[in-house]
ZAMARGU-4260 file (C-alpha; in steps of 0.2 Angstrom, whole numbers, plus 5000, padded with zeros to 4 digits):
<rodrens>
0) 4826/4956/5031 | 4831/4941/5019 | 4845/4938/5010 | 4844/4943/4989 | 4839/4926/4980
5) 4852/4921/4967 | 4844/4915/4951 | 4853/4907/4939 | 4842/4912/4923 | 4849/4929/4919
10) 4864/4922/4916 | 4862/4907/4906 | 4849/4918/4896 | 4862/4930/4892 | 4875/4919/4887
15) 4861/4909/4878 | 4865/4892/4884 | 4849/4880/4892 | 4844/4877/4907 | 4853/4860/4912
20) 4869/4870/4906 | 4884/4862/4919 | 4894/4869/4927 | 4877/4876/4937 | 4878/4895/4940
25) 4871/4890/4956 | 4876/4873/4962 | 4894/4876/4956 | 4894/4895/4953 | 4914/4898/4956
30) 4917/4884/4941 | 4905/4892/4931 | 4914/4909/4933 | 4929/4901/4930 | 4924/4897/4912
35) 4913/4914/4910 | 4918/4928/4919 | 4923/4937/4905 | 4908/4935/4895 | 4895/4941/4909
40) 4890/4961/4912 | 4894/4970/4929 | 4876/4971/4932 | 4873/4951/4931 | 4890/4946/4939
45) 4886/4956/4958 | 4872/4943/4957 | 4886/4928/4961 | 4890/4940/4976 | 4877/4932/4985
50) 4883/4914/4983 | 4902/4914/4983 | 4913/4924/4996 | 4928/4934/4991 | 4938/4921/4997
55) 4930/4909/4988 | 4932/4916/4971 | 4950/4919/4976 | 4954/4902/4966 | 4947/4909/4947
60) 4965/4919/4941 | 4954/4934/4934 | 4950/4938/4949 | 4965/4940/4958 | 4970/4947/4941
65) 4957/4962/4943 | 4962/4963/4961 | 4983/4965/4956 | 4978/4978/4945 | 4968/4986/4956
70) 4981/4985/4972 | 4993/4992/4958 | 4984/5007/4957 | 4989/5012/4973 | 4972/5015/4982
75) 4968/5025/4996 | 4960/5012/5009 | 4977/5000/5004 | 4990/5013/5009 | 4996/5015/5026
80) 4989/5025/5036 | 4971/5021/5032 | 4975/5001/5033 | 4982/5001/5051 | 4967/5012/5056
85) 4958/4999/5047 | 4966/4985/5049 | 4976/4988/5067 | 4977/4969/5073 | 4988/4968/5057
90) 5001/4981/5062 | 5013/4974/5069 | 5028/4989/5069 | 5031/5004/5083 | 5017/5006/5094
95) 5010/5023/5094 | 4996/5031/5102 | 4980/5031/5093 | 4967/5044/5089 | 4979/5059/5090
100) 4973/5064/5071 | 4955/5063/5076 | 4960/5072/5094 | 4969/5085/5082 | 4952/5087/5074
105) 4941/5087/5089 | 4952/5099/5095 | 4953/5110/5084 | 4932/5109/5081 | 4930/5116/5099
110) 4941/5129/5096 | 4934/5136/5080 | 4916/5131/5076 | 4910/5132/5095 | 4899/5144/5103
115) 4909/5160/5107 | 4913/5160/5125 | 4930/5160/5135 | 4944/5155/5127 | 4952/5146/5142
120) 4936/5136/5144 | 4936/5133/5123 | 4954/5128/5126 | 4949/5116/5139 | 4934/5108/5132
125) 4944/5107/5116 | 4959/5095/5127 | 4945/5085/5135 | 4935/5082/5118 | 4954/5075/5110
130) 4959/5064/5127 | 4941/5058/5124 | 4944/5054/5104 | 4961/5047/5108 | 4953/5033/5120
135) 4938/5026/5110 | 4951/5024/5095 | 4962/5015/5107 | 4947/5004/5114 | 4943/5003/5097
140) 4959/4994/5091 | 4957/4982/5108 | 4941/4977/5101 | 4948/4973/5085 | 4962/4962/5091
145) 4952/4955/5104 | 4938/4949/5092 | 4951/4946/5076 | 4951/4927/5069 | 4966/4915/5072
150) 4979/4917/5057 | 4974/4898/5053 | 4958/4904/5045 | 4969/4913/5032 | 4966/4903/5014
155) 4978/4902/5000 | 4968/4894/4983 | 4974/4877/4979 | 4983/4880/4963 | 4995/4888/4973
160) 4996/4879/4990 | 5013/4871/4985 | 5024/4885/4988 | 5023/4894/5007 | 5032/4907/4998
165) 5013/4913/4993 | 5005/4912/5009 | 5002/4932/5015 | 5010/4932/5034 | 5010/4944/5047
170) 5024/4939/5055 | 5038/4957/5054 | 5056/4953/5054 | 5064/4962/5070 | 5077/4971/5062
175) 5064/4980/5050 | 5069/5000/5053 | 5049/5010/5052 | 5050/5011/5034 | 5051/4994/5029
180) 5038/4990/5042 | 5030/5002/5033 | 5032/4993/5017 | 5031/4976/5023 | 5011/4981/5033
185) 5007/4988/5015 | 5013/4972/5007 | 5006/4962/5019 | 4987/4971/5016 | 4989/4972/4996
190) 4992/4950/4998 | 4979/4947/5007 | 4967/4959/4997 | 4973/4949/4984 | 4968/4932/4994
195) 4950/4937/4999 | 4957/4938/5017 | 4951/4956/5021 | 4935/4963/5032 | 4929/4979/5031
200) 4932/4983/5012 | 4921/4981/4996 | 4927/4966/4984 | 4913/4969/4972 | 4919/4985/4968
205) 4935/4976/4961 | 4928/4956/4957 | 4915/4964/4947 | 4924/4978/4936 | 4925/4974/4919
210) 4941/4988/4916 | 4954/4978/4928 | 4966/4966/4922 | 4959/4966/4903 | 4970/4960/4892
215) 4972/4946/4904 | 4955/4940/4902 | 4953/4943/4885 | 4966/4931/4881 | 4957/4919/4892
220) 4942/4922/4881 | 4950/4918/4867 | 4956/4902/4873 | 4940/4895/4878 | 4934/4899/4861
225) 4947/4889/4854 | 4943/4878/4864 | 4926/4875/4859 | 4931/4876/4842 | 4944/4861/4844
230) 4929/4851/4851 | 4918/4853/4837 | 4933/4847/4824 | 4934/4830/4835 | 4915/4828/4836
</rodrens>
């Protein structure tokens, strides 16, 4: 199956500017979102998910703006225990065995929803299914760590590449008790949402919604206006 084509018409038709309009939604689309973002509907704006990567459009501040707000909401897939079973290659604290929620569950289907029968048999199936559970999320994670990216692919957007202090790290300190590891691995996946850095989770969800970080872009909006207003005065 082929890959959405981007066209660049919808855009420049909504915001009525011609065709030749630079910067090019599609030759230098992360510029052109730069300057109009704000200005373009949800429905237009997933279009420029086919030609620019989260990390990518990590370097326009409205972005990361939308994704702050949103990581300051406190979702689900960012807290905890859903990011390290995400995101295990990223957990760097205690060790512990994996699966046991989904063995918990495994066992506790066999020993309620499954044919009627023995009970000693029930209880044994119901072991074997969460032994069985534990050990594919175990091989799991192994995959995960085997297949994960060096750190050095990790990007930071230029405006910021002078302080290290920015740069999301992985690295725990070793005299972290479990709840600031806690803390610091929710830190850690919060920065690095911020950054674009993240697999397995939706951006356009976040990039794309109009509702986060509002204010922030209004202002924006205004200043380009004024802006444009100050060129006209000197031309």
């Amino acid at each position: 199956m082929s890959s959405p084509v981007f066209d660049k018409g919808p855009s420049l038709k909504y915001l009525g500017l011609p065709r030749d309009y630079t910067p090019s939604p599609d030759n230098d689309p992360i510029a052109f979102l730069t300057r109009h973002l704000s200005q373009l509907p949800p429905h237009l704006l997933l279009h420029y998910s086919y030609i620019t990567t989260p990390k990518q459009r990590t370097v326009i501040a409205s972005i990361r703006n939308r994704r702050l707000h949103y990581t300051n909401e406190n979702p689900p897939e960012l807290q905890f225990e859903a990011a390290r079973n995400t995101w295990p290659d990223l957990w760097h604290g205690r060790t512990e065995r994996r699966g046991i929620q989904e063995g918990k569950e495994e066992r506790a289907w066999a020993q309620s929803d499954f044919l009627p029968g023995n009970k000693q048999h029930i209880g044994k199936l119901g072991n074997l299914l969460a032994e069985y559970e534990e050990e594919r999320e175990a091989e799991r994670i192994r995959t995960l760590r085997r297949n994960r990216a060096p750190a050095a692919d990790d990007f930071v957007p230029e405006e910021d590449t002078d302080s290290d202090d920015d740069v999301p790290t992985s690295s725990p300190s070793d005299f972290e008790t479990d709840d600031e590891a806690r803390a610091s691995f929710e830190r850690l996946i919060q920065e690095r949402f911020i950054y674009g850095l993240l697999d397995n989770i939706n951006y356009d969800e976040v990039d794309w919604d109009e509702s986060l970080g509002i204010e922030d872009e209004r202002e924006a909006e205004e200043r380009w206006f004024d802006d444009d207003d100050d060129d006209d005065d000197i031309s």
